[in-house]
C-alpha positions as CSV (number, residue, x, y, z in Angstrom):
1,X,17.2,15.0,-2.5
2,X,15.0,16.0,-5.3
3,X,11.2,15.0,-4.9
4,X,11.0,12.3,-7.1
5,X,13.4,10.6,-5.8
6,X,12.5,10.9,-2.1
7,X,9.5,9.8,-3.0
8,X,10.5,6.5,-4.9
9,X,12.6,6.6,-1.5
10,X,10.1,6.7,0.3
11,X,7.4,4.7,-1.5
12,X,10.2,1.7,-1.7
13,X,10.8,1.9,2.4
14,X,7.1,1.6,3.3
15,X,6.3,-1.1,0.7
16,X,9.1,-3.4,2.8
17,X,7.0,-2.0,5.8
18,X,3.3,-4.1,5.2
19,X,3.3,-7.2,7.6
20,X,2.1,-10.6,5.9
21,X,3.2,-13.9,6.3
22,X,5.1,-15.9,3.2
23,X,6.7,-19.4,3.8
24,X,7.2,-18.4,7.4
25,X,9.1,-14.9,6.8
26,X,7.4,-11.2,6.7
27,X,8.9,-8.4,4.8
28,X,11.0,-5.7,6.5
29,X,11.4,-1.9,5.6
30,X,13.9,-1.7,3.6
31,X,15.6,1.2,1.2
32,X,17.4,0.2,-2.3
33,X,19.2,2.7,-3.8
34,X,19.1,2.8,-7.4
35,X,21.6,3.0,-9.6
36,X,21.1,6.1,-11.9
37,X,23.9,5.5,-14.5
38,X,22.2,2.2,-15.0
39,X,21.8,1.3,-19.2
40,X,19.7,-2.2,-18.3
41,X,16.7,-4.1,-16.6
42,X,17.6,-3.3,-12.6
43,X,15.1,-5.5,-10.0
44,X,14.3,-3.5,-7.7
45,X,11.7,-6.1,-5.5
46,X,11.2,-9.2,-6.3
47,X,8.2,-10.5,-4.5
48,X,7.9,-12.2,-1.4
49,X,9.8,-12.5,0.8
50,X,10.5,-9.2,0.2
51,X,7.2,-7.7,-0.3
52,X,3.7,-8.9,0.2
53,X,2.9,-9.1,-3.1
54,X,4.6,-5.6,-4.9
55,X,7.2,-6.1,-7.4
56,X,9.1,-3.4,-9.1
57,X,12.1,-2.5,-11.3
58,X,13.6,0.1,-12.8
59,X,13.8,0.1,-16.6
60,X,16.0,1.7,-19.1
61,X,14.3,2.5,-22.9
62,X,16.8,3.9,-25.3
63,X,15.0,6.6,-28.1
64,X,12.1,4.7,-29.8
65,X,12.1,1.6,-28.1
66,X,9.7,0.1,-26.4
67,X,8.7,-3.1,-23.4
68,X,6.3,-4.8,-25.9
69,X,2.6,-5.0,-25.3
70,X,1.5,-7.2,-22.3
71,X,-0.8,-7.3,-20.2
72,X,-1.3,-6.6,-16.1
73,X,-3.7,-9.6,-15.9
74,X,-4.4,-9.9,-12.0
75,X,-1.9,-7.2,-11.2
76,X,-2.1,-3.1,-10.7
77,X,0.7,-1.1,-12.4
78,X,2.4,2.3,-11.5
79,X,5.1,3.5,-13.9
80,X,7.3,6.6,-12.3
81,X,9.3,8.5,-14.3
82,X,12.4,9.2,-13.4
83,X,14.0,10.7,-16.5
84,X,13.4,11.0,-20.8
85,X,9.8,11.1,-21.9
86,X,7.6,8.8,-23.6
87,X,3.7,7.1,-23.6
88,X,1.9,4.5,-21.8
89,X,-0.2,3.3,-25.3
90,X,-3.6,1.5,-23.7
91,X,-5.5,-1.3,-26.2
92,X,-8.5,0.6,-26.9
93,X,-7.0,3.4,-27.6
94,X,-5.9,5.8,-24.6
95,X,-2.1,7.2,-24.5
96,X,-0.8,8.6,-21.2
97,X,2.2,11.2,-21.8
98,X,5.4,10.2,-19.4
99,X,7.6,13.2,-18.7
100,X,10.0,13.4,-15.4
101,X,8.3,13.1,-12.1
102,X,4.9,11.9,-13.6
103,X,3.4,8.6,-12.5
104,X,1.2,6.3,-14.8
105,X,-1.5,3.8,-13.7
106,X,-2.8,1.3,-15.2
107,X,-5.3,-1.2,-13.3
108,X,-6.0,-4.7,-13.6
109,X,-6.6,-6.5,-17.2
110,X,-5.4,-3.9,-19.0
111,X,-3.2,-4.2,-21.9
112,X,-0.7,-2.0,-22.5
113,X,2.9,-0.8,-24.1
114,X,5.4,1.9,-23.0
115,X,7.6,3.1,-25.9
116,X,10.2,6.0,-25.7
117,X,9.4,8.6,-28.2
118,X,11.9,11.3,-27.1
119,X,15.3,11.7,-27.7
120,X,17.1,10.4,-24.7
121,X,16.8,7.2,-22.7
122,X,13.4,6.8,-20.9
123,X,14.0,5.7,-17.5
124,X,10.9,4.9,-15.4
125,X,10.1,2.6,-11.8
126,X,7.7,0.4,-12.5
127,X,5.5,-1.3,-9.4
128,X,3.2,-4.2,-9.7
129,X,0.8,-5.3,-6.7
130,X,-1.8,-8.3,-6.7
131,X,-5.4,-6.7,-7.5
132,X,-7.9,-8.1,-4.2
């Protein structure tokens, strides 16, 4: 298995793995196997239940597009690169350069855009958590 993705293996098994309650029901480990031919929006975790509080999906950017500004608000941010290149653009001014097997944080209240500037599709992990 090649690192990156034994690591998105493994980072996905031990986020099922925190104990908490929600609504009477803790998560459990768990592994989801991505699908890697995948042209769309995949969830990946969808909250509790599920999670304490992480959420993640894989996204798929074709050349030059890109998820829109936003913001993480209360949340932290990884994005993991699975495949294509492209930028994490900060308000304020910083850019982070994606490439295959990097992985991108941004922290709470930070507004922010990825866009694919390469020539293939961009396809990146993306895990939210509640900031304390």
């Amino acid at each position: 298995m090649r690192p990156a993705l034994l690591a998105l293996s493994l980072l996905i098994t031990l986020s099922g793995a925190l104990s908490a309650q929600d609504a009477g029901s803790s998560p459990v480990p768990r592994v989801v196997q991505l699908d890697a031919a995948s042209r769309e929006y995949t969830r990946v975790l969808g909250g509790p239940p599920e999670t304490v509080t992480m959420r993640s999906g894989q996204v798929v950017l074709a050349p030059g597009a890109a998820v829109g500004e936003h913001s993480t608000e209360g949340y932290e941010e990884v994005v993991i690169v699975l495949a294509g290149s492209g930028e994490v653009r900060v308000a304020g001014g910083a850019t982070l350069a994606l490439a295959p097997g990097s992985v991108a944080y941004c922290p709470p209240q930070t507004t922010h855009d990825v866009v694919n500037n390469g020539t293939v599709p961009l396809r990146y992990l993306y895990v939210v958590a509640r900031a304390p």
